[in-house]
TILUMKOL-285859 format. One line per 4 residues: for each residue x, y, z of N, C-alpha, C. Coordinates in steps of 0.001 Angstrom, whole numbers, plus 500000, padded with zeros to 6 digits. Example, Ala and Ser with C-alpha at 12.3 -4.5 7.8 and 13.67 -1.06 7.14 Angstrom:
// TILUMKOL-285859
513190:494310:507800:512300:495500:507800:513200:496700:507800 | 512850:497750:507080:513670:498940:507140:512900:500030:507870
//
This chain:
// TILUMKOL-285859
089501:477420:527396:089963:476351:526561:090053:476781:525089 | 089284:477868:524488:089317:478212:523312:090205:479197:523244 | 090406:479486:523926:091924:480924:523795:093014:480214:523594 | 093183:478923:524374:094373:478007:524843:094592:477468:523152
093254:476959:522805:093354:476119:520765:093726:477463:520013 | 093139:478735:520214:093433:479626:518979:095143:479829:519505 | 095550:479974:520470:097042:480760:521024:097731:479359:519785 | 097402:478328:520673:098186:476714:519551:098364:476821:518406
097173:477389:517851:096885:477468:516687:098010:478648:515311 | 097976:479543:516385:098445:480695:515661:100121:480134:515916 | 100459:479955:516808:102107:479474:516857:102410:478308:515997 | 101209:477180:515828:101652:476482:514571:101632:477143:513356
101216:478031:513126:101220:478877:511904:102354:480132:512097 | 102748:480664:512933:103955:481166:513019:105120:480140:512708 | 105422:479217:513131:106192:478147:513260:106409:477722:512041 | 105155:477413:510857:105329:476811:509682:106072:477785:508585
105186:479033:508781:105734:480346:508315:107011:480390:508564 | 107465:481254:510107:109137:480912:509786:110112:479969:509019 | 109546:478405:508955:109954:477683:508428:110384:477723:507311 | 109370:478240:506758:109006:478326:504784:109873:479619:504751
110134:480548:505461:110978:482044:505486:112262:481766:505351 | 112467:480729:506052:113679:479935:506129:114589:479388:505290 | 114042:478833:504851:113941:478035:503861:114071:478824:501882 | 113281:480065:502045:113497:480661:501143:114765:481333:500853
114979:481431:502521:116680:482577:501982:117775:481587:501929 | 117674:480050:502170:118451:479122:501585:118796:479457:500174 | 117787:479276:499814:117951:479183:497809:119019:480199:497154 | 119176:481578:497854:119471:482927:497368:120629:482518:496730
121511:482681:495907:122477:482452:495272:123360:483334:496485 | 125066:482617:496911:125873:483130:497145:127299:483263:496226 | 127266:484508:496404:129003:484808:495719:129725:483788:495846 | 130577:483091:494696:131325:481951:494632:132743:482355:495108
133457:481597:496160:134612:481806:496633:135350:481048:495812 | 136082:482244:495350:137883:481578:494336:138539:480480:495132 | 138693:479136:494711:139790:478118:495553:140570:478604:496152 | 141024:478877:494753:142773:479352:494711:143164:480613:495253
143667:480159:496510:144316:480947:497568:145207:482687:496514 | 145994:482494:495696:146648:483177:494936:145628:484120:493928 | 144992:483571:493797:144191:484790:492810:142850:484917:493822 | 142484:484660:494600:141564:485233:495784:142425:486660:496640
143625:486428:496433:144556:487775:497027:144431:488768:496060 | 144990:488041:495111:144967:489386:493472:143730:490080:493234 | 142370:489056:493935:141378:490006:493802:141177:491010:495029 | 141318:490349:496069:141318:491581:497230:142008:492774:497250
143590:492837:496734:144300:493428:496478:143536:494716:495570 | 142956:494120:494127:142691:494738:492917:141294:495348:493665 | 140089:494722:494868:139355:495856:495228:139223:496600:496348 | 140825:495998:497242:141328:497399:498296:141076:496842:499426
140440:495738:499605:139712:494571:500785:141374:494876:501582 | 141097:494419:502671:142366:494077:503797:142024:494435:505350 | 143215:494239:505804:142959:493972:507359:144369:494783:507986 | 143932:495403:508748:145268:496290:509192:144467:496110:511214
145571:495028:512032:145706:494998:513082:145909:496172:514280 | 146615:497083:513699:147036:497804:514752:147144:498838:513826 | 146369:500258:514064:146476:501848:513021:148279:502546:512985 | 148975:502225:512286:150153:502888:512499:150596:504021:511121
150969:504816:511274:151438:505931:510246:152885:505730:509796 | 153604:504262:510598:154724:504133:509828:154576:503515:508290 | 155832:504552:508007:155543:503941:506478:154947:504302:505440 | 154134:504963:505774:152713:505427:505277:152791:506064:503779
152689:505969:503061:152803:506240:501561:154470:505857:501520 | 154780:505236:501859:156515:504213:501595:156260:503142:501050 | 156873:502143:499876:156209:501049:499475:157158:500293:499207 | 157449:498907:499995:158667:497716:499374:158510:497435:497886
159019:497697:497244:158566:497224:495651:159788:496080:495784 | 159696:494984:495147:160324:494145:494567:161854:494644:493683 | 161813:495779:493225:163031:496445:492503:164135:497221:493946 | 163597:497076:495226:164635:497275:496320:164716:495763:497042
164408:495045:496565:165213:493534:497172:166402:493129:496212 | 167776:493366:496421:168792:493605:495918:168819:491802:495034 | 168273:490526:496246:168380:489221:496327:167572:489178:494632 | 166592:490068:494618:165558:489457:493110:166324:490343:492023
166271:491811:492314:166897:492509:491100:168249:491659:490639 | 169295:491290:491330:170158:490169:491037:169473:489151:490326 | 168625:488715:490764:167826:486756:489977:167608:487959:488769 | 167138:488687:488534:166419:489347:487501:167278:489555:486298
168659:490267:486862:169634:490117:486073:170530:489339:485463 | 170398:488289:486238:171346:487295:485875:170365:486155:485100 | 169328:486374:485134:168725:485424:483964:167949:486399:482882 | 168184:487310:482569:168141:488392:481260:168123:487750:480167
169081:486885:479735:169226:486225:478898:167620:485535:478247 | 166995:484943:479024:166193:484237:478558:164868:484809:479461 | 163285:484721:478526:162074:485429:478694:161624:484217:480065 | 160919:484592:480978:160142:484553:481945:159006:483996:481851
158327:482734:482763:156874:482107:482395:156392:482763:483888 | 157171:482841:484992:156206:482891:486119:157309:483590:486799 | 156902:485201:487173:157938:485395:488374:156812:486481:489249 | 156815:485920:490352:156223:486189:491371:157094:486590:492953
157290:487529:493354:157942:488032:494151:156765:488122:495280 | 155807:488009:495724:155305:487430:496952:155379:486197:497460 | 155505:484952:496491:155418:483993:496452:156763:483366:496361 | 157936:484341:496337:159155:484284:496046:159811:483101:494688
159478:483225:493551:159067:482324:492962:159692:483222:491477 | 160655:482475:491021:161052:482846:489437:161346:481693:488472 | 160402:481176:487388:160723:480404:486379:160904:480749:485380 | 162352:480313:484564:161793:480817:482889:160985:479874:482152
161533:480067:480772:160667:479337:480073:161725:478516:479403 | 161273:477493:478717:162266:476209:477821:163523:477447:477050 | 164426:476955:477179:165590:477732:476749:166563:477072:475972 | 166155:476842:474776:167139:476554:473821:168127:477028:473125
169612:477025:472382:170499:477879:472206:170449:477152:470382 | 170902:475872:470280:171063:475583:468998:170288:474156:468558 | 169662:473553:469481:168786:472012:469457:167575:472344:470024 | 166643:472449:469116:165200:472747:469884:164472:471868:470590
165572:470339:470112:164978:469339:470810:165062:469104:472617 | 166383:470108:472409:166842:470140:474470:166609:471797:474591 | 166313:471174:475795:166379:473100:476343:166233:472555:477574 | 166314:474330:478596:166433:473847:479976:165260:474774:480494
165022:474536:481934:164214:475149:482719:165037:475748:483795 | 165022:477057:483773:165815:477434:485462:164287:478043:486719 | 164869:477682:488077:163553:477822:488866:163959:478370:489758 | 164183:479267:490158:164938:479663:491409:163589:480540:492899
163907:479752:493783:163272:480023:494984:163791:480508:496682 | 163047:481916:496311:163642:482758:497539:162804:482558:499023 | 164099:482229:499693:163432:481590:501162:163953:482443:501927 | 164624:483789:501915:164898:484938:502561:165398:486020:501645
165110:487249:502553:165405:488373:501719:167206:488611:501963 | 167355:488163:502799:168362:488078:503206:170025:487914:501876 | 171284:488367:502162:171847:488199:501003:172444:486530:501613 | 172862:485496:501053:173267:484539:502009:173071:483276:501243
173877:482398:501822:173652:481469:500198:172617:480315:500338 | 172135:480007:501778:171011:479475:502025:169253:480720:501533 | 169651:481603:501327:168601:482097:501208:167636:482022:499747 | 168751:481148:498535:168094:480794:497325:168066:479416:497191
167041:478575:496131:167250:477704:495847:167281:477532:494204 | 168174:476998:493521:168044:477497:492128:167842:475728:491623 | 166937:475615:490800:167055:474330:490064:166755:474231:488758 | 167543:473415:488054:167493:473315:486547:166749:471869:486346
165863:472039:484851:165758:471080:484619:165991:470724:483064 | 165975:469746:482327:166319:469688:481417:165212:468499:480544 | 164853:469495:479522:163869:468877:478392:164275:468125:477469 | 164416:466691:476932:164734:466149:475974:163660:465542:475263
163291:466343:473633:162239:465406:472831:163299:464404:471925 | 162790:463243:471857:163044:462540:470865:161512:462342:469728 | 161280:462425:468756:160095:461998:467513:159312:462727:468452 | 159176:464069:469001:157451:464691:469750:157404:463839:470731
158446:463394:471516:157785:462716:472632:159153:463172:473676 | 158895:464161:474478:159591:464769:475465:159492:464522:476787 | 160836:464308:477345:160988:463861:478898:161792:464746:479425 | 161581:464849:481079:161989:466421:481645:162862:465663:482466
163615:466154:483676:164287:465790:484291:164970:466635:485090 | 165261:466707:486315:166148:467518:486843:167379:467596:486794 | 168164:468820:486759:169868:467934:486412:170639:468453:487777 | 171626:467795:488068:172284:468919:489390:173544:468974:488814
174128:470320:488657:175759:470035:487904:176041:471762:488239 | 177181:471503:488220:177969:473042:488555:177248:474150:488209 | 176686:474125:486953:175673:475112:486162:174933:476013:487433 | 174247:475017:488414:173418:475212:489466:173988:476065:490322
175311:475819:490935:175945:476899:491515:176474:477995:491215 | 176965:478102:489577:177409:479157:489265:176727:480332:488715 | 175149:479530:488495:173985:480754:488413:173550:481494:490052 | 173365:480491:490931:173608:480623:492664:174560:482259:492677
175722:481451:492579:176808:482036:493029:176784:483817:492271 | 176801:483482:491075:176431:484894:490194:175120:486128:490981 | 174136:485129:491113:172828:485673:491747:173572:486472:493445 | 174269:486129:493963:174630:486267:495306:175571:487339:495189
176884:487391:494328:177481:488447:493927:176945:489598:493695 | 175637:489373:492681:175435:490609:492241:174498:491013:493372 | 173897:490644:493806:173080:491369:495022:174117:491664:495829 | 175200:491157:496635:176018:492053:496986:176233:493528:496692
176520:493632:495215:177290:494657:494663:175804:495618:494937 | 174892:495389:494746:173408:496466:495120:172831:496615:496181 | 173877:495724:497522:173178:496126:498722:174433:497442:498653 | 175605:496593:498327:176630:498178:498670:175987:499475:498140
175938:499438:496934:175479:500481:496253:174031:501307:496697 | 173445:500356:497525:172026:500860:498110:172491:501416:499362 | 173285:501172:499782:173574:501181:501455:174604:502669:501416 | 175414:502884:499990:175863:503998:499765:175426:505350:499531
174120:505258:498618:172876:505622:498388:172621:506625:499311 | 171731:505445:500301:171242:505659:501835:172030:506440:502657 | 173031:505916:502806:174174:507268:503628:174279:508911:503024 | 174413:508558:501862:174565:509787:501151:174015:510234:501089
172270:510336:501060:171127:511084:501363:170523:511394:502693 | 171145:510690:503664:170850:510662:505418:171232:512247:505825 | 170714:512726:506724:170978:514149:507264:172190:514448:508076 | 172907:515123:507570:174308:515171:507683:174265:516465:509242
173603:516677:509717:173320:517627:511257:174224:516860:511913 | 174610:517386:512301:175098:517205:514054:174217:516921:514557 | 173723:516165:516287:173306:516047:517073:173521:516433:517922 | 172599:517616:518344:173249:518119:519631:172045:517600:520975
172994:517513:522097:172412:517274:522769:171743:518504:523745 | 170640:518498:523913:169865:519896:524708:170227:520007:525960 | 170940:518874:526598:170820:518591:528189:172381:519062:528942 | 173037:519024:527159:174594:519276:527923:174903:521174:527645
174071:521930:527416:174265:523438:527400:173702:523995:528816
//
């Protein structure tokens, strides 16, 4: 009977112990997770973190840069004119900034959003908006007017003209061999 109280005994005191052990590594401070989906990438990115499904050697020191998507170097060019608040090519995503010519009181916003890499005229969406202050007190607005298509339309041309020119490129550096076949000698 006294083996049976000390055995009780010692497991309530194991038991309380774990408890309190428990309990301590609650408190430990954990690393704070970034909300924001977008700069939680920029940091993984910036310390090499990632996930690769399947080991493949295609590709392998080859890199898509944003300056061979013919669709953005086009957006890129065709809004030259005016400086940039947000352009993000993962996110497919180009805004400028307020763009005034001779009334500082109006200016516009252009926004254009890539929904394929594709050249194609569903593959952009371009929208303007337009800033009007009267006395420091400014109202925005979207506008839809030809403007919209003929920045579109410009954007689509010129990526044309740089898939040709890429696609000319590409040929011209491709290995000009014959193929022979081993099976027909």
């Amino acid at each position: 009977m006294i083996i049976y109280k000390n055995i009780k005994f010692f497991l309530l005191i194991f038991a309380i112990a774990s408890l309190l052990y428990g309990c301590t590594q609650l408190n430990k401070a954990k690393p704070a997770i970034e909300p924001n989906g977008k700069l939680r990438a920029q940091q993984n990115v910036i310390e090499g973190k990632g996930m690769k499904l399947f080991k493949s050697n295609k590709n392998n020191g080859t890199f898509s840069f944003a300056s061979s998507n013919p669709l953005w170097k086009a957006s890129l060019d065709t809004l030259s004119f005016v400086s940039l608040a947000n352009a993000d090519y993962s996110g497919g995503v180009l805004i400028t900034d307020w763009y005034s010519e001779e009334n500082p009181d109006e200016a516009i916003k252009i926004t254009i959003r890539f929904l394929s890499n594709e050249i194609r005229a569903d593959g952009l969406v371009v929208n303007l908006y337009k800033r009007i202050c009267v006395n420091n007190v400014c109202s925005t607005k979207e506008i839809k007017s030809d403007l919209n298509f003929q920045i579109k339309d410009k954007i689509l041309r010129q990526a044309a003209i740089y898939k040709i020119q890429s696609d000319k490129t590409f040929a011209s550096k491709r290995s000009k061999k014959p193929i022979i076949d081993k099976d027909s000698k």
